[in-house]
N, C-alpha and C positions, 0 to 999 in steps of 0.2 A: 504494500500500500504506500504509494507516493506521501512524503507529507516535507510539509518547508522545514528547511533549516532554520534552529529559531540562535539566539545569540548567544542562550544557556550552552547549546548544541557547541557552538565555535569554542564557547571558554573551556566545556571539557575535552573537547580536542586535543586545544593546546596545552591544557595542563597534561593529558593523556603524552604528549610528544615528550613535556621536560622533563617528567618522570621518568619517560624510555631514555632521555638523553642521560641524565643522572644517574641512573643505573648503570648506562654506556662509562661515562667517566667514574663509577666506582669501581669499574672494572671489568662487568661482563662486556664479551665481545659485541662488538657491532654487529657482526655476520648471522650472530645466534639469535640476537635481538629482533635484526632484519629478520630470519626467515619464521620467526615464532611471531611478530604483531606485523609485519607487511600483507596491506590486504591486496597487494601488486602481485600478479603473480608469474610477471616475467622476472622483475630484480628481486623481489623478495625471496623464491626461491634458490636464489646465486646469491642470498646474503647480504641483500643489496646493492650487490656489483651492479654498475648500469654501460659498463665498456668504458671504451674510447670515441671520440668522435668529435667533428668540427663545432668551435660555435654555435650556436642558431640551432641546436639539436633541440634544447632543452624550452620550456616555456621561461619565459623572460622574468620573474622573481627569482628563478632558479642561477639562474648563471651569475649573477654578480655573487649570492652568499657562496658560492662552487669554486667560485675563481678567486675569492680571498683568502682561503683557507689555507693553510700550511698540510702537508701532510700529514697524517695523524691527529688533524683536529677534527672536529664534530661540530657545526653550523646548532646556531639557536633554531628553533621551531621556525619556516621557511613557510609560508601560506600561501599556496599557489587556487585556482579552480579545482583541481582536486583532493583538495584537504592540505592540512599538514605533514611539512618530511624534514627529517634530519640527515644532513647531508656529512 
């Protein structure tokens, strides 16, 4: 059954993401995380590998927090149209 996204909806989202990311920085893996709460089921099941590729791949909120990040870091909760992601 169709029903609106209401704002309660968006705030447990994101709280829902900084808990998976806090958990991510207490320790448990990324990859475990990805494929145990990703409702993706291309990257989630690759642990949320998403490859390699040019630019212009990604939706546009995506790619600025993706391309500041150092290796081995984890993006705050990222809001794109399909929910929240930690990158």
């Amino acid at each position: 059954i169709p029903r609106t996204v209401t704002a309660a909806d968006t705030l447990a989202a994101r709280a829902r993401a900084a808990a998976l990311r806090a958990e991510i920085l207490g320790g448990a893996k990324f990859e475990d995380v990805a494929r145990r709460e990703s409702v993706d089921s291309a990257s989630g099941a690759e642990g949320g590998a998403l490859g390699r590729g040019p630019r212009g791949r990604f939706v546009p909120e995506v790619e600025p927090a993706a391309y500041a990040l150092q290796p081995g870091q984890i993006s705050e909760p990222v809001l794109t149209q399909f929910g929240y992601h930690l990158i």
